[in-house]
RODRENDREN-489730 format. One line per field, with one value per residue (C-alpha): residue number from 1; residue in three letters; x, y, z. Coordinates in steps of 0.05 Angstrom, whole numbers, plus 5000, padded with zeros to 4 digits. Each point is the difference from the previous one (the first is absolute). Example, Ala and Ser with C-alpha at 12.3 -4.5 7.8 and 13.67 -1.06 7.14 Angstrom:
BEGIN
i <- 1_2
aa <- ALA_SER
x <- 5246_5027
y <- 4910_5069
z <- 5156_4987
***
This chain:
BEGIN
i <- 1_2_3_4_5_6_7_8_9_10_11_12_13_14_15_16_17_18_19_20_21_22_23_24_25_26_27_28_29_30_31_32_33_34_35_36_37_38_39_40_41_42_43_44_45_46_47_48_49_50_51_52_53_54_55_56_57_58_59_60_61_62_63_64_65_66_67_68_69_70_71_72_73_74_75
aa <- UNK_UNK_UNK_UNK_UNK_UNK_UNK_UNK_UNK_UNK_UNK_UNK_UNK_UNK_UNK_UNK_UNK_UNK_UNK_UNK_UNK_UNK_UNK_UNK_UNK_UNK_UNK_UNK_UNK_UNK_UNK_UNK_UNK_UNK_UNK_UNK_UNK_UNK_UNK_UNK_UNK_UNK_UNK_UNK_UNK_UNK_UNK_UNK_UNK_UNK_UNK_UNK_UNK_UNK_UNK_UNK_UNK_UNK_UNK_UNK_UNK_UNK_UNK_UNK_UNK_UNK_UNK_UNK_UNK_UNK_UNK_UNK_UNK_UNK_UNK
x <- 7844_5002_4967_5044_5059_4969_5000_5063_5024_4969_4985_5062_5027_4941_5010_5073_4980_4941_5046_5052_4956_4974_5068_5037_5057_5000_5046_4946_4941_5042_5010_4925_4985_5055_4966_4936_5022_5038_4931_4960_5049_5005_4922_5008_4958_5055_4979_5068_5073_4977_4950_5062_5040_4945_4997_5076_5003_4943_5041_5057_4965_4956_5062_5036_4934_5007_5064_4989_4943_5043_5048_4954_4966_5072_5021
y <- 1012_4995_5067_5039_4972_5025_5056_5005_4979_5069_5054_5024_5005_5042_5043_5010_5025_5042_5035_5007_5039_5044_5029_4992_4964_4923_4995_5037_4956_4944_5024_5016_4928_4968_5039_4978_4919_5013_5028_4947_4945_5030_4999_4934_4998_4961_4917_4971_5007_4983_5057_5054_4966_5005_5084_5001_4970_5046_5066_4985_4982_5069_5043_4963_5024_5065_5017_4977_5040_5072_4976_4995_5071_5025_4990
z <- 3782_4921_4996_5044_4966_4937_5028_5014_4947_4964_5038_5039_4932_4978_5055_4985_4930_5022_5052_4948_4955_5055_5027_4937_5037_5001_5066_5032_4968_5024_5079_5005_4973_5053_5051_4990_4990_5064_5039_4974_5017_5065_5017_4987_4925_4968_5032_4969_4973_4930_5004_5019_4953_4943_5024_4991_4931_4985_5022_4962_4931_5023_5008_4946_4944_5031_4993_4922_4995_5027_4949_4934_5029_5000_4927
***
């Protein structure tokens, strides 16, 4: 349970970045990462409401860096 908070905790962030820098458009990065949350949550991967709350926090700090990071690349 502590891991796959963790893990949540990090990596739908990551993949908000990573998706960001692949299509150049951080809305984008950001509806490929809800879509894949959503699947997983879906299947039935996520065991609690602290775990989809953890993937939530993680989104928004993920977009939130993103958004900074098209920003500094801008100027």
């Amino acid at each position: 349970m502590l891991l796959k908070l963790l893990l949540a905790l990090i990596l739908p962030g990551m993949l908000v970045v990573f998706f960001t820098r692949v299509t150049y458009n951080y809305y984008v990065g950001l509806l490929l990462a809800v879509a894949l949350i959503a699947s997983s949550i879906y299947k039935g991967y996520a065991g609690s409401i602290f775990i989809i709350i953890a993937d939530l926090i993680s989104l928004a700090v993920g977009f939130l860096y993103a958004r900074n990071m098209g920003e500094r690349t801008k100027k």
